[in-house]
C-alpha positions in Angstrom: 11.4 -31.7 14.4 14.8 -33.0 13.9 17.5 -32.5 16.8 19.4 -29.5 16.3 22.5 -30.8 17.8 21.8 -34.6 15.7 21.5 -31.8 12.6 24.6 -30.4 14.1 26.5 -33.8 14.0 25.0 -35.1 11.1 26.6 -31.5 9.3 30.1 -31.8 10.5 30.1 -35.6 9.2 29.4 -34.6 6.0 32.0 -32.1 5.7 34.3 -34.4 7.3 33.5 -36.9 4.0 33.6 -34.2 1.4 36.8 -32.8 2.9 38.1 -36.5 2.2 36.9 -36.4 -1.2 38.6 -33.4 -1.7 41.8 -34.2 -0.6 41.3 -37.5 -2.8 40.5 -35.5 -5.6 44.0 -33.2 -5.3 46.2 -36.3 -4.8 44.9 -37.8 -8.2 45.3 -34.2 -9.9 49.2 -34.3 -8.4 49.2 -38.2 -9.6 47.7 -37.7 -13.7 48.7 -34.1 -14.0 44.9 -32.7 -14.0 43.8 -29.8 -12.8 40.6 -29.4 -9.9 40.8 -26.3 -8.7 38.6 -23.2 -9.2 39.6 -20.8 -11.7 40.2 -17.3 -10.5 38.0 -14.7 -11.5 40.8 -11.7 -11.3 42.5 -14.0 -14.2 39.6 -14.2 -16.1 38.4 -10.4 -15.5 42.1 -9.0 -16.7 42.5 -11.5 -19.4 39.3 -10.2 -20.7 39.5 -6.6 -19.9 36.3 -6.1 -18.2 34.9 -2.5 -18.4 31.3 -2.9 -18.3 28.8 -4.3 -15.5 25.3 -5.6 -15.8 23.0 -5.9 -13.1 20.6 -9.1 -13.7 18.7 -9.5 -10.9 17.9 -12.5 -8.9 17.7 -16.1 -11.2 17.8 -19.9 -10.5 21.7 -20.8 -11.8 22.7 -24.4 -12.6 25.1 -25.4 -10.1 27.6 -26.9 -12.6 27.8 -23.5 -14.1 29.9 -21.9 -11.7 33.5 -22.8 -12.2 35.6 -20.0 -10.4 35.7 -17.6 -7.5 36.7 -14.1 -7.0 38.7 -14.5 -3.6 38.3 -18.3 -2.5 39.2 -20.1 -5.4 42.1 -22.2 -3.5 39.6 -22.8 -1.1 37.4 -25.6 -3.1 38.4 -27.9 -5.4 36.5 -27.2 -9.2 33.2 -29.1 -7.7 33.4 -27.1 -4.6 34.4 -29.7 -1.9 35.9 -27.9 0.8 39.7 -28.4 1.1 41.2 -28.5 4.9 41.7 -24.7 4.9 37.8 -24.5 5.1 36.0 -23.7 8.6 34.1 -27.1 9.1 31.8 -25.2 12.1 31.1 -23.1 9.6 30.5 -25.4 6.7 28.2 -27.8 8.7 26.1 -24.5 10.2 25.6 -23.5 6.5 24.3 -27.2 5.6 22.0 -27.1 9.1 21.2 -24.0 8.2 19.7 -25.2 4.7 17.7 -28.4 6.6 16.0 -25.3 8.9 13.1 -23.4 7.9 15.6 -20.4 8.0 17.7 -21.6 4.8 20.3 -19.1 3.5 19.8 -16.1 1.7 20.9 -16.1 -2.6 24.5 -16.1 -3.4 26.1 -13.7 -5.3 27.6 -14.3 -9.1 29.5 -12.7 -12.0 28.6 -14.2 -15.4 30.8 -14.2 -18.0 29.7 -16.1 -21.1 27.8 -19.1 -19.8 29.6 -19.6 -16.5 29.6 -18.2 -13.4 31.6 -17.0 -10.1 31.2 -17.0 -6.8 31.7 -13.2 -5.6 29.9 -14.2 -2.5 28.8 -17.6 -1.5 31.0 -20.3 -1.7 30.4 -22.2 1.2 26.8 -22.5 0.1 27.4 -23.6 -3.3 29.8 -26.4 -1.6 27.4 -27.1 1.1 24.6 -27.6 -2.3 26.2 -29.5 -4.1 27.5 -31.8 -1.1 23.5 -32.5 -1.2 22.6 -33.0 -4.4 21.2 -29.9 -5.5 21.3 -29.0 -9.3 20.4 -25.1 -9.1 20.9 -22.4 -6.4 19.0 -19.2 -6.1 22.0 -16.2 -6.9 21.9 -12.6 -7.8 23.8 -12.2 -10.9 26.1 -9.5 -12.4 26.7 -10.3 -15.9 30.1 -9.3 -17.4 30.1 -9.0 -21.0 32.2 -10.2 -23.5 32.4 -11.1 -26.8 34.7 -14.1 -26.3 32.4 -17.0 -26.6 33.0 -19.0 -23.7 31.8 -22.1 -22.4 31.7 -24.1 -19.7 33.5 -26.9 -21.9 36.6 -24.0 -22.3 36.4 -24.1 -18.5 36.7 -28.0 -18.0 39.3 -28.2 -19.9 41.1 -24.6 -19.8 40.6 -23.9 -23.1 39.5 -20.4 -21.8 42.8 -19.0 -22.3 43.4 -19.9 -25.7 40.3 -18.5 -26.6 41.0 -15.2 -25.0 44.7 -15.5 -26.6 43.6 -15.8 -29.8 40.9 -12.9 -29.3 43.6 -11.0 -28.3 46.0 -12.6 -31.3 43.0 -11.3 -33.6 42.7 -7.8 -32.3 46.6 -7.2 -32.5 46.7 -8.4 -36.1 43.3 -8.1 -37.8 43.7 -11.0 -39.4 40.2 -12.1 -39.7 39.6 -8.9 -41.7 42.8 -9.2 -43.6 42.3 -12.8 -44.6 38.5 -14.0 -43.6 39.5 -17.6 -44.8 42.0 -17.5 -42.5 42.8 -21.1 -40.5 44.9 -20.4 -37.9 43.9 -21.9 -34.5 46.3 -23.3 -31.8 45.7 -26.0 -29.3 47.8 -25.2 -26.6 48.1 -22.0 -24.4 51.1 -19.2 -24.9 51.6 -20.2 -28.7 49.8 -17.2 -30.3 52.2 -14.8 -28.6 55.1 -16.9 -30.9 53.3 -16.0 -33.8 52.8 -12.5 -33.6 56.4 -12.6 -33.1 56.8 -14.2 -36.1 54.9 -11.6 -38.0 57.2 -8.9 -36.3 60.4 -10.7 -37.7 58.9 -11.1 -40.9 58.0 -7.3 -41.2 61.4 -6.3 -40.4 62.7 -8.3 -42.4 61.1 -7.4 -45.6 61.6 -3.5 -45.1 65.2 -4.7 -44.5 64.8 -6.3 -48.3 62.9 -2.7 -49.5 65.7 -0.8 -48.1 68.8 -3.0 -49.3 66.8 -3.0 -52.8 66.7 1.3 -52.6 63.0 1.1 -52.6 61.2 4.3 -50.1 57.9 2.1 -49.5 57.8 0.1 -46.1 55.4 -2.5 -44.7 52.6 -1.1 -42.4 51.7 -3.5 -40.0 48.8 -5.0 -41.6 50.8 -4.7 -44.8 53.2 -7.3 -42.6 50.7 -8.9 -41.0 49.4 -10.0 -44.6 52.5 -10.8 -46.4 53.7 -13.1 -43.4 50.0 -15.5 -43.8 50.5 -15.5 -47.7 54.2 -16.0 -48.3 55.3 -17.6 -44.7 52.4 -19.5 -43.0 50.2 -20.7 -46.1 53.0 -22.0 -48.0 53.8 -23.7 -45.0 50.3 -25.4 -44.3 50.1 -26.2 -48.3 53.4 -28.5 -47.5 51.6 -29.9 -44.3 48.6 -30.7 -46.5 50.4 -32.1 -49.5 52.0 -34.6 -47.0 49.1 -35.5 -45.0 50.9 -34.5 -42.0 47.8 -33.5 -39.7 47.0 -37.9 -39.9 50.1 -38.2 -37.8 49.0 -35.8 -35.6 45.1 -36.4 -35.1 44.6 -34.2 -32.0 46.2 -31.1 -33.4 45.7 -27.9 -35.5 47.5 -26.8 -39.1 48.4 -23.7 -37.1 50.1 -26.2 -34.4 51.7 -28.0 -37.1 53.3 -24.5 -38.8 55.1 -23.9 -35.5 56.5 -27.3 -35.2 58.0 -27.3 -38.6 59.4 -23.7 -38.0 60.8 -25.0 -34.6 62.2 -27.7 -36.9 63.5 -25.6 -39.6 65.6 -23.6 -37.3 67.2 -26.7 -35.5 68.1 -28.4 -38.7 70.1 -25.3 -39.5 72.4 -24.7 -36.5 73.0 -28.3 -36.5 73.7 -28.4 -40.2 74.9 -25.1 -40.6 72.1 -24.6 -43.1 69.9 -21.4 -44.7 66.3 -21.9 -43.9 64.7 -24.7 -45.7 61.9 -24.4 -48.1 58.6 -25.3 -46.7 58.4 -28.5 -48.9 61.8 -29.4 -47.3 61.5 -28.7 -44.0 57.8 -30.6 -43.6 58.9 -33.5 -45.3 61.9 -33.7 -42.8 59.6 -32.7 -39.9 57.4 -35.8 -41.4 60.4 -38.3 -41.1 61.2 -37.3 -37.3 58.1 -36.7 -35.9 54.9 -38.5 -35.4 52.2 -39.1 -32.5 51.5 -42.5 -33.8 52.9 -45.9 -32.2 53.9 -46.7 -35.3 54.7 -44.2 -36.9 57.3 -43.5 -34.0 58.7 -47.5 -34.8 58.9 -46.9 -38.5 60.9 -43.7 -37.4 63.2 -45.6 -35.1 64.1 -48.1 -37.4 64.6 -45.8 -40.3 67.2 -43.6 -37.6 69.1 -46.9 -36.8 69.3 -48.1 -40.6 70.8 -45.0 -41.4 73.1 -44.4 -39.0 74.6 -47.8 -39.8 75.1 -47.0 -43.1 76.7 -43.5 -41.8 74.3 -41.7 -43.8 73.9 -38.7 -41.0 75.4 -36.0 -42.5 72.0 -34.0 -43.5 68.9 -34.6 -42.3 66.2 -37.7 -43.3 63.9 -36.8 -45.9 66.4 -34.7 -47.1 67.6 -34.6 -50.7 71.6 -34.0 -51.3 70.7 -31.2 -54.0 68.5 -29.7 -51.7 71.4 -29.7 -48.6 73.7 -28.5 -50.8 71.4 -25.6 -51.9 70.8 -24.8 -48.0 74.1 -25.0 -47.3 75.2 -22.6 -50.1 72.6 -19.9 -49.1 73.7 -20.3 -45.6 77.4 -19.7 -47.1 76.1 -16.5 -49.2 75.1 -15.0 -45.6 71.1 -16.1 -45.6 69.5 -15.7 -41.9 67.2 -18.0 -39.7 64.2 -16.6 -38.3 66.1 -16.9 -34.9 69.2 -14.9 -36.3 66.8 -12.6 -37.4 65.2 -11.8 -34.3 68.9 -11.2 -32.8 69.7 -8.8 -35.2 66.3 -7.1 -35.2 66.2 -7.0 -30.9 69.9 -5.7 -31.2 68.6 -3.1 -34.2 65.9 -1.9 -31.6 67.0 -2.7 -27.7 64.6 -2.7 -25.4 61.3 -1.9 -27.3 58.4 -4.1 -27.4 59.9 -6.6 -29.9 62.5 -7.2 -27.5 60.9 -8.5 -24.8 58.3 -10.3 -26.7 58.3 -14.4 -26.8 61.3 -16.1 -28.7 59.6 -16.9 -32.5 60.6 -20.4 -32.5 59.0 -23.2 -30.0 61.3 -23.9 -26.8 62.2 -27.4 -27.7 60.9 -28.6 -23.4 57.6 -27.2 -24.7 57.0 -29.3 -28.1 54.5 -31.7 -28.1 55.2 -33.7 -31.3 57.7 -37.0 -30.3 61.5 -36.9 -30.7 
């Protein structure tokens, strides 16, 4: 029989490495931007709206499963190595603990979807997975949902989205409104910009019904279903008539419909300009903006060629009928979504509109290259 004090020694060395590791593992996330810790299970729980609880019993769980804690989730970095904060008498007793006869007794888990959390445990899952083991005996409390997730969403955060665009879904019933529907976004916070967008819309149209004396008023899915056929769709129809989505091989149509409206608005403070048509403002968006090396070159030189011919009075890919036009509406008094919004949060201070996301993308938080 081993030494229990070599066991003892042999314990706290290990710890001592993995602790390394960890702290190895957190410089590189500060370095590249990546993210290693645990996700937290309160996020996940209220971002799902938990109600129900499902006793499983005792099961064999894949250690690679369990991505998050309920309480210790700064504790361990996303593979569970145990950061300095972590007891290393304790840590090493657990991993003696599991060379003894005695072993430890099952940890506790929630699952949601097809991942797991620690609710108690997380030293011996890190202790585990320090050696080598692939599954750990746990009781499990199954949380359900019907949010697909994965452990994929969970390596790279793509949990939220999901959830945002369940709760995008529920808010707006789009799926029942328009099955076909496309609209998916790649990056969290962005579904929150569109249902503001349908809110602006709505208003605005009953604004139109009332100026025109007619009684009748959107409903909300009334609004929600005239904004995806006469503001989004048209919209995506430009973005596919230009091919856009080849400059931009890692995004979504949906992402692509909030750049161009980001687009669309700036182009009309700078230019003093009535919103453009969706033809006009993608084809502009198309000679800006690309995420292709050279796409971006072709762009640069084309900027530079222009400006020395002092041709940068209205925007590239811009016709001089269609500025004129813009400029004329803008004239006759025609609002931007974002002059819209002011008048609609000054029309109704304080409500939910008014403290909901801006409908255009802050220009720090767009992705596509200047």
């Amino acid at each position: 029989m081993p030494n229990a004090q070599a066991v003892q020694y042999d314990s706290i060395e290990k710890y001592r490495r993995f602790a390394n590791k960890a702290q190895i593992a957190d410089v590189m996330a500060k370095m590249t931007g990546g993210n290693v810790d645990l996700v937290s299970y309160d996020e996940v729980a209220q971002r799902i709206k938990t109600r129900q609880q499902i006793e499983m019993g005792t099961r064999t769980v894949p250690l690679n499963q369990i991505v998050g804690s309920v309480g210790r989730y700064r504790d361990f970095t996303r593979t569970f190595l145990p950061r300095a904060g972590i007891n290393a008498e304790r840590w090493a007793r657990i991993d003696a603990a599991m060379h003894s006869l005695e072993g430890f007794p099952p940890i506790e888990l929630y699952k949601v979807g097809e991942v797991y959390f620690v609710r108690d445990g997380n030293h011996r899952v890190s202790v585990a997975r320090a050696n080598g083991l692939t599954h750990i005996e746990a009781y499990v409390t199954d949380i359900p949902t019907d949010i697909p997730l994965t452990l994929e969403d969970f390596e790279r955060d793509q949990w939220i989205i999901k959830v945002e665009r369940a709760e995008f879904l529920r808010e707006t019933g789009l799926d029942e409104l328009r099955p076909d529907n496309n609209v998916e976004l790649t990056e969290p916070g962005r579904y929150q910009i569109l249902l503001r967008h349908i809110q602006v819309h709505q208003y605005l149209r009953n604004i139109d019904l009332e100026n025109a004396g007619i009684a009748h008023r959107l409903s909300w899915d009334e609004g929600v279903a005239s904004w995806y056929d006469n503001i989004y769709l048209p919209v995506v129809e430009a973005i596919r008539s230009f091919d856009l989505l080849d400059s931009f091989p890692s995004r979504t149509e949906a992402d692509l419909y909030l750049w161009v409206a980001f687009h669309r608005e700036q182009l009309a403070k700078q230019y003093d300009l009535a919103p453009l048509s969706p033809e006009a403002a993608v084809s502009t968006f198309a000679e800006t903006h690309s995420e292709r090396p050279l796409q971006q070159a072709v762009r640069t030189l084309k900027f530079e060629w222009h400006r020395a011919l002092g041709d940068l009075g209205k925007p590239l890919g811009m016709s001089e009928e269609e500025f004129e036009e813009a400029r004329a509406r803008y004239d006759a008094g025609e609002r931007t979504l974002g002059e819209a919004e002011a008048e609609s949060e000054a029309d109704h201070p304080g409500d939910e509109q008014g403290d909901s996301p801006s409908p255009v993308v802050p220009a720090q938080n767009m992705r596509a290259a200047a």
